[in-house]
N, C-alpha and C positions, 0 to 999 in steps of 0.2 A: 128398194133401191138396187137395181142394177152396179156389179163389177165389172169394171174394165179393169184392160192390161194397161198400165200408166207408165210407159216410158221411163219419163221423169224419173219417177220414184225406184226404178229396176237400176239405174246410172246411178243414182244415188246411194243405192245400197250398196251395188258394185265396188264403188270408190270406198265409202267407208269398211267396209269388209277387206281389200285390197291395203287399204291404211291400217288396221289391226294388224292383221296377218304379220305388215311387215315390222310395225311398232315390236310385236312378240319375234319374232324369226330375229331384230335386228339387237333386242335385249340378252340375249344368250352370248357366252361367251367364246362359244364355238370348238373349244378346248374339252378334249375327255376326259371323263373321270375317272382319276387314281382311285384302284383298289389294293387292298392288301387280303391275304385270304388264308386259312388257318384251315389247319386238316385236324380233325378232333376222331379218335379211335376209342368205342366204346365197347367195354366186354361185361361191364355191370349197367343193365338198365334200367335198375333203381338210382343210379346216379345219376342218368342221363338226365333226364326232366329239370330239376335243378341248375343243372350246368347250362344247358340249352337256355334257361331261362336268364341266366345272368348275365353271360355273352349278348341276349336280345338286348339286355339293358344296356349295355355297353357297344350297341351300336351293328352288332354282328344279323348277319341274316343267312339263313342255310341255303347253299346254291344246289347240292343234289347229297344224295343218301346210297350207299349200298350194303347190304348184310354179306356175308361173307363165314367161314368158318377157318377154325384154325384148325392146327395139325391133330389134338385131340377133339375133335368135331363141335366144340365148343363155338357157338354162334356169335358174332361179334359184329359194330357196325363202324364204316368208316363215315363222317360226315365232311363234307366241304362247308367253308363257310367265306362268307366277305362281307368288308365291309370300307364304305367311302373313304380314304384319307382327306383329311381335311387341309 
């Protein structure tokens, strides 16, 4: 059996395709999302794991990381963190 191109059926996809789209674009509330965001400063990283861990439970997610040292060359890490207000 022979394919053809069916008009018909292209229009019809179109339109139902074109009605999703807008059905989801028009469900959103178009308003951004509050964040709040917590600066966490680590100098023991045996602690760190744990902590990171509890914050994830509680909603937190790490937005960027950097190491750093202090004045006694001691290595330390600062982390950003946020998370959705509801």
């Amino acid at each position: 059996m022979k394919r053809t191109f069916d008009i018909k059926s292209a229009v019809i996809g179109m339109l139902l395709s074109g009605a999703l789209f807008f059905c989801v674009g028009s469900s959103t509330s178009g308003e951004a999302a509050a964040w709040e965001y917590k600066v966490l400063r680590a100098y023991e990283m045996a602690k760190l794991e744990p902590q990171l861990a509890q914050l994830g439970k509680n909603g937190w997610s790490v937005v960027a990381s950097s190491e750093f040292h202090t004045q006694d060359e001691a290595a330390a890490l600062t982390i950003i963190l946020k998370r959705q207000i509801k």
